[in-house]
N, C-alpha and C positions, 0 to 999 in steps of 0.2 A: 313372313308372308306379306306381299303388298294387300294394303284395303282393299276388301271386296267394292264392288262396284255395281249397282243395281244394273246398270246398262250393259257388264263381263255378266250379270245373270239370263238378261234376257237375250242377249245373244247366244250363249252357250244353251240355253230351253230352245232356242226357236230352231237350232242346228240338231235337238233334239229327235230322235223318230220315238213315239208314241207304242208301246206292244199292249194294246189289251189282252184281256184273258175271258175265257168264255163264263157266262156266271148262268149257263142255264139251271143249274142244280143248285147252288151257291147264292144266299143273300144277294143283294150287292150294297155297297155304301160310296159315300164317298170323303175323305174329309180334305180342308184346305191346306196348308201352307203355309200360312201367313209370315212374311217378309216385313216385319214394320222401322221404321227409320227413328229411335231413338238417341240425342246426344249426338246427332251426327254420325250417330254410328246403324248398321245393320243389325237387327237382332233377329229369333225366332221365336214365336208365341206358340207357346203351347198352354194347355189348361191340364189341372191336376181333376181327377174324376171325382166325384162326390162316389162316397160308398152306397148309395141307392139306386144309383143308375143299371140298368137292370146287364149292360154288356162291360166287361174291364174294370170294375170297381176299383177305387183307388188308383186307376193308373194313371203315368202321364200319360196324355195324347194331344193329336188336333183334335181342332173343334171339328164333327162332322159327325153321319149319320145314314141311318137309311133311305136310300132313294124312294122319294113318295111315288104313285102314281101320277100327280100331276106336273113333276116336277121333268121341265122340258130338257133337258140335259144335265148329266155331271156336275159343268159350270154351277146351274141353279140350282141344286141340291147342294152345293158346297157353301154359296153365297149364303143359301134358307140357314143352313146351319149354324153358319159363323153368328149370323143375327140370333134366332133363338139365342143361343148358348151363350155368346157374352154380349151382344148387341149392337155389334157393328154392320149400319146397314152396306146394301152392296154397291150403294153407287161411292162409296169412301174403301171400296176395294178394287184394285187392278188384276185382273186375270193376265199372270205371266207366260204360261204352260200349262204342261200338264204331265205327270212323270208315268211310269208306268204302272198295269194296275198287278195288286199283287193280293194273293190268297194267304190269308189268316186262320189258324184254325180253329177259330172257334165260329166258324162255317161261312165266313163272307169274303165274297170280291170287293176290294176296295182300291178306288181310284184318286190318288193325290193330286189335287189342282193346285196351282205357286199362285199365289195372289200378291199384292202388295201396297202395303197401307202404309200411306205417307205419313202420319202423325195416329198417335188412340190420343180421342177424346175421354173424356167418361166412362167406363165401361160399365153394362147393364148384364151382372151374369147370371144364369139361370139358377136358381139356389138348389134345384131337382138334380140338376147335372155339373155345373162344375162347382168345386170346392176352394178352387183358384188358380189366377191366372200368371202363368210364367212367362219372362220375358231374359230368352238368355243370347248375347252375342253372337253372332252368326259366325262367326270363324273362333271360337271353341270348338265346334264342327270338325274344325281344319286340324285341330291339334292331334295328331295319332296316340299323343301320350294320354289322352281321354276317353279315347276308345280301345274296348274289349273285346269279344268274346266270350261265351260262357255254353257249355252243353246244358241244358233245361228239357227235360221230360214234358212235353207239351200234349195232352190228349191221346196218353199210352207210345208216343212217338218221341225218341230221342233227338233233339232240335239243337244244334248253335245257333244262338241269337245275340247280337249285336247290344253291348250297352253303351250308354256315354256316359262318364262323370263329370256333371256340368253342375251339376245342381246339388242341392241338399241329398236326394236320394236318386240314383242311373234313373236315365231315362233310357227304356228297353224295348223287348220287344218290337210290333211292327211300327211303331211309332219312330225305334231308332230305324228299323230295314228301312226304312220311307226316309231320314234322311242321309242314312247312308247313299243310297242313289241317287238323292239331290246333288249331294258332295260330289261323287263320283261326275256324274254330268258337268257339274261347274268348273271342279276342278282347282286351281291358285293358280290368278290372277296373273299375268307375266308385265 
């Protein structure tokens, strides 16, 4: 696969169409994306959950959350969050897109924004919520010999969910659905 390319991302998002979903019943959250440029190369940040965090304990995820009341769109709720949680403020993030939003069962709407962070300085993470911070190549992504499938009983409901073997332990669940459809959208590079 040729190297991805920030500029094959954001044209493949911006040819993107957007399908929300209705969350009148439904939480809603949102989390980011985070695209950051390591070594020259593209990676994906994710954060491993602390076990006290009251939604997902232990899992990977993005960093992100529930939408405040004052929080003026999606965008800024993703931005708030990224900050709390490991401390990167928003003007050191790029909003690339936004992928579609997709329902989780353990009762939220949740809407993934692509952002992208030229360089992490220091990170300041939240020690309430994440337990640490992963940073894995973006085209592992790509590799189909990394990704699964597995049936999981989710909430009395029998579920296929998506795993990746990138890391010490799958990254699963809607954390991989969320970059399953990034992939999907981007696609390899011609």
């Amino acid at each position: 696969m040729n190297k991805l390319s920030l500029h094959h991302i954001q044209q493949k998002l911006s040819c993107s169409t957007y399908a929300p979903l209705s969350h009148t019943e439904m939480r809603q959250a949102c989390v980011m994306v985070p695209i950051v440029m390591k070594d020259d190369q593209l990676h994906l940040l994710l954060t491993k959950r602390t076990e006290i965090v009251e939604h997902h304990k232990g899992q990977i995820s993005f960093p992100g959350g529930m939408v405040d009341e004052d929080d003026e769109s999606s965008n800024a709720t993703a931005l708030r969050e990224v900050a709390e949680e490991i401390g990167i403020p928003s003007s050191a993030i790029t909003i690339l897109g936004r992928l579609d939003d997709i329902h989780i069962p353990s009762g939220f709407v949740v809407t993934p924004i692509v952002g992208y962070i030229d360089s992490l300085s220091a990170l300041k993470t939240s020690p309430d919520e994440v337990a640490e911070v992963i940073l894995i190549p973006l085209e592992k992504f790509f590799d189909l010999s990394l990704r699964r499938t597995e049936m999981r009983e989710l909430k009395g409901v029998e579920r296929q969910v998506y795993l990746y073997d990138v890391w010490k332990e799958p990254v699963w669940g809607a954390t991989a659905f969320i970059i399953k459809q990034f992939v999907d959208i981007i696609g390899v590079e011609q």
